[in-house]
N, C-alpha and C positions, 0 to 999 in steps of 0.2 A: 342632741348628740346621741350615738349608739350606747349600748349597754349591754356590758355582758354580764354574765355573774359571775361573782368570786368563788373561783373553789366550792367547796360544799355548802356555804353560805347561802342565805335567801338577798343575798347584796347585790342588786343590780349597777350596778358601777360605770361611770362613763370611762370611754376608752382613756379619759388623759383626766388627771388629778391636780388638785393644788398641791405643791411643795413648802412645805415652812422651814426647812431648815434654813437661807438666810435671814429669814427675818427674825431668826432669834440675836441677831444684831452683837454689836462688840461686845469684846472683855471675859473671852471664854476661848477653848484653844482650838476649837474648828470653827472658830467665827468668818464671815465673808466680808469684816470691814465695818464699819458706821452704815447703820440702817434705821432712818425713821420710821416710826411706828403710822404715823399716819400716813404713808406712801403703802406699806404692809396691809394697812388696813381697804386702803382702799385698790390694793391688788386682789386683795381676798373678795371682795365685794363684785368689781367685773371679773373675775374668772366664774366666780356663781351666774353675772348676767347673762355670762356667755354658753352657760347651759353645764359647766364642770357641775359636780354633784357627791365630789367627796373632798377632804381636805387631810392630806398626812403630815402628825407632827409629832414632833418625841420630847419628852419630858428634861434630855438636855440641851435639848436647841435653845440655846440663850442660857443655861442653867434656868428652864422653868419660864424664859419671859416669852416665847413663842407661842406656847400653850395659854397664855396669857394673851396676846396678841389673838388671837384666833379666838377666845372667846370676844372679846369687845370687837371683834369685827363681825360676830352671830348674833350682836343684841338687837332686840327691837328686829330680827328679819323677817319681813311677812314673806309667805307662801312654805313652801316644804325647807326642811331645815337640811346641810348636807350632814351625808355621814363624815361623821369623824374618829380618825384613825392613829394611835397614839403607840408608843412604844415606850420599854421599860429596858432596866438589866445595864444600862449605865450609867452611875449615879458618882456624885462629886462631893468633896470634903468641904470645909471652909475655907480653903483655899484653895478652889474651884480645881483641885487637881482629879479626872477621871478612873475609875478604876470600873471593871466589869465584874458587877456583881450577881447574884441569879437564884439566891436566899428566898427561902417560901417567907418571912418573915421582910425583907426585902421588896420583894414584888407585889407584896399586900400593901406596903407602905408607900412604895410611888404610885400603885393603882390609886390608892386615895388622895396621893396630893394631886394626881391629873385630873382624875375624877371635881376637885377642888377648884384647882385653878380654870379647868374648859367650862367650868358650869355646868354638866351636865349630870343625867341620872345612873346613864351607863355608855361605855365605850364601846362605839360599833365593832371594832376591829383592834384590841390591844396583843401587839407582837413584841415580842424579845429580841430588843436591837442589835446584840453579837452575842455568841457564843462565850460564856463564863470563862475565866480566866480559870477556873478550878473547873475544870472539866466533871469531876462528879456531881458540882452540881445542877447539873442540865437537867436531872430528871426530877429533882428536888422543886424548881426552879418550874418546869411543866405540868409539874401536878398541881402546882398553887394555883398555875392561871387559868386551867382545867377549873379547879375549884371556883374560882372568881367566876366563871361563864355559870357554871352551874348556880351561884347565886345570882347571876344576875349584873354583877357590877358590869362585866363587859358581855358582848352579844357572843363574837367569835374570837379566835385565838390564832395566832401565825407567828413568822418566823422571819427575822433578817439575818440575812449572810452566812447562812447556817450551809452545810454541807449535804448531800445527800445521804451521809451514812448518820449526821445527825438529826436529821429529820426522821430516818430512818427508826432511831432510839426514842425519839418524841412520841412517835403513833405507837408506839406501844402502852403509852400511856393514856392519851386521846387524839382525836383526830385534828392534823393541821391544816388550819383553812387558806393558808396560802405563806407565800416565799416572797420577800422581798430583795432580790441581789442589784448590785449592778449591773445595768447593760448598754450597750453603747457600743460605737463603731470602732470603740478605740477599746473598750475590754469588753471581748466576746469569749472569755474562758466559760461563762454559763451553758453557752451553744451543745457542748459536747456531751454532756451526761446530766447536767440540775437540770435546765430544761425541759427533756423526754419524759426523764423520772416525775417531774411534774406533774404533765399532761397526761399522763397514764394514770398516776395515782391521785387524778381531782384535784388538786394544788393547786388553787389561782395564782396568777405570777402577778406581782404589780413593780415594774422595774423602777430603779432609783438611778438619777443623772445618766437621763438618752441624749443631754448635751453635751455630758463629759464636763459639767458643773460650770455650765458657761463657755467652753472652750470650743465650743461645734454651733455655737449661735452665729455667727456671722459677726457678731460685733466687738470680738475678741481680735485685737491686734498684737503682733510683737513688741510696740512699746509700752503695751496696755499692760502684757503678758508681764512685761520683766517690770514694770515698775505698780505691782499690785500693794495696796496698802501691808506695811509688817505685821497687823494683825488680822492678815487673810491668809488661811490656812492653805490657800492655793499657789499661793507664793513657794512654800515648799514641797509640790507635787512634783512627780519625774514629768509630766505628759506640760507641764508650764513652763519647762525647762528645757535647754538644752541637754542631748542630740533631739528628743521626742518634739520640741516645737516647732519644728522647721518642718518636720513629717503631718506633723494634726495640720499646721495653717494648708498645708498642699493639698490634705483634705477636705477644710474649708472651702476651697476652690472649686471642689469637683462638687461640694453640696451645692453652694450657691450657683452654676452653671445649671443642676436638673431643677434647683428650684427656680428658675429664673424661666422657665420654658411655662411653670404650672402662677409664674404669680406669686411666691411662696419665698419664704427666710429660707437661708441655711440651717437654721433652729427648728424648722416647722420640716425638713426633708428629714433633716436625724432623727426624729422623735419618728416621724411615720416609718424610718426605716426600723425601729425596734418592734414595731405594732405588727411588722407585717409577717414576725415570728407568728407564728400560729398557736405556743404556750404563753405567749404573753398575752394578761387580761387586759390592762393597764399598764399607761408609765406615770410616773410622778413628774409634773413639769413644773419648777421652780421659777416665781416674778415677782418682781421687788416692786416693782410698779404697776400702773395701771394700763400703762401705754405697753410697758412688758409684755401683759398678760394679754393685751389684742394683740396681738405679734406673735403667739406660742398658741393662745389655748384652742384653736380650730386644729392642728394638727394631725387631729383624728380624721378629718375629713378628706385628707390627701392619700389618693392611693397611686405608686410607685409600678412601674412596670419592670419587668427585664432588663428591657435595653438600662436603664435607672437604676436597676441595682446592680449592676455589670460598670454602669460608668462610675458609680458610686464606690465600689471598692476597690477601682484601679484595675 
C-alpha cells in the first residue's frame, strides 16, 4: 500500500488504517452493539494481511476492552509489528459514566493503563480524544503529553476534534503531530479552514468515519437503519434518522453507481473520496470482520475522477 508520512513524524503510514472503535463491543454508551472478540480479532489480522500498517484505538473504546482486544490480536505476530495509536482525555467512573477530563495527573495515568493493557514499550502516536470540558485545562493537559514523548512513553503527540484556534494554543507549547476530525461526504465542515490550517502548518490529518460510521457502506438499509440494536449509539444519530436518512440512502446510490463502473463497494468510493483531499494523510476504516476488512481495506487503491466526484456530490 502507499505511505505517507504523518505530520512532523518519522511515521510512514499507509493511506487507510484499522479502526477499533466497534470492537470495543457492548455495555458502554458509544457502543455499536454485541461484538465478538474473535471476529475483532481476526479482522485485525487480515487488514495487517492486506498490507494496513497502523491500528487506532482509544482507551474508552469498550471502557479499556479494545486496547485489550488489539493487544491479543498482535501476540505471537511475526514480521514488522504495526504502529499503534491510542488516545486519552476521556475517562469513566464506576458506573461507566464519561466525563472529559485533561489533568497532567490524568493523562499520566491512562498513558500507563494503555501502555498496560496494548503490551507495549511506548505509543507510536498518543492524542487527546476531545477537547476538556474545563477549557483551562488544555494546556495543563499538553504539556504532560509533551512530557510523556520526551520520556519516552509515547513516540508523538496529536489531537482529536480540536479546533484550529486550539491547536493553535497546543503549539505553543510543543509541536502537533497531527489532527484527527471527522470527515465524510456527509460532514465536510473540516473543508473550510481545519484542513488548509493543517497542511500549511505540517499537521498530518488522519480522518475518523469516511463511511459515516457504517452508513455510506453499501450495506446500510432503512430497515437495518431504524431497527439498529438499543445499545447502538447510532440508533440515536440525526444522519440514522429521519429527515437526514432518506437524503444519505440517495447518496448511497450515487456511490454505489461510480463504484460499480471501478469493481468497487460504496464503502470503498467514500473512503477514496476523503483521500483525494490533498490534507488528508490517512483515514481510519472501521471492520468488524474479516470479510469486512476485504471489502474496505484496498480503498486507497482507487482513484476517482471528475466526472466521479461531480456525479458523487449530486
Amino acid at each position: 500500500m502507499e505511505r505517507r508520512t504523518l505530520g512532523n513524524s518519522d511515521l510512514a503510514i499507509t493511506r487507510v488504517g484499522y479502526g477499533a472503535w466497534a470492537i470495543g463491543g457492548t455495555g458502554w454508551e458509544y457502543a455499536w452493539g454485541p461484538q465478538k472478540d474473535e471476529d475483532s480479532i481476526a479482522a485485525i489480522r487480515r487488514s495487517l494481511e492486506l498490507g494496513v500498517n497502523w491500528i487506532d484505538t482509544a482507551a474508552v473504546y469498550g471502557l479499556g476492552h479494545s486496547e485489550d482486544v488489539v493487544a491479543r490480536a498482535l501476540d505471537d505476530r511475526k514480521g514488522d509489528r504495526p504502529y499503534v495509536f491510542t488516545k486519552c482525555g476521556l475517562v469513566w467512573d464506576e458506573r461507566g459514566r464519561l466525563s472529559r477530563t485533561f489533568t497532567a495527573a490524568s493523562v499520566r495515568q491512562e498513558c500507563e493503563n494503555s501502555l498496560r493493557r496494548l503490551r507495549v514499550a511506548a505509543i507510536d502516536l498518543y492524542q487527546v480524544h476531545w477537547p476538556p470540558e474545563n477549557d483551562a485545562e488544555l494546556e495543563e493537559g499538553w504539556a504532560e503529553m509533551a512530557a510523556l514523548k520526551h520520556e519516552g512513553k509515547v513516540r508523538w503527540i496529536g489531537v482529536s476534534n480540536f479546533s484550529v484556534e486550539q491547536m493553535r494554543r497546543a503549539r505553543t507549547i510543543a509541536p502537533v503531530t497531527s489532527l484527527q476530525p471527522p470527515y465524510s461526504l456527509v460532514r465536510r465542515s473540516v473543508e473550510e479552514e481545519t484542513l488548509p490550517f493543517c497542511r500549511k502548518g505540517d499537521i498530518g490529518v488522519i480522518v475518523y468515519a469516511p463511511m459515516a460510521s457504517g452508513l455510506l457502506t453499501g450495506a446500510m438499509t432503512r430497515e437495518r437503519a431504524l431497527g439498529l440494536p438499543a445499545d447502538d449509539w447510532r440508533r440515536r444519530s440525526p444522519e440514522f434518522n429521519e429527515p437526514n436518512l432518506t437524503r444519505n440512502l440517495a447518496l448511497v446510490e450515487r456511490l454505489r453507481a461510480v463504484g460499480k463502473r471501478y469493481g468497487r463497494s460504496a464503502g470503498e468510493v467514500a473512503i477514496a473520496w476523503t483521500l483525494r483531499n490533498p490534507a488528508v494523510t490517512g483515514a481510519i476504516v472501521g471492520a468488524r470482520t474479516a470479510a469486512q476488512a476485504e471489502g474496505v481495506m484496498r480503498a486507497a487503491e482507487l482513484r476517482l475522477s471528475e466526472v466521479d466526484i461531480v456525479e458523487i456530490e449530486g
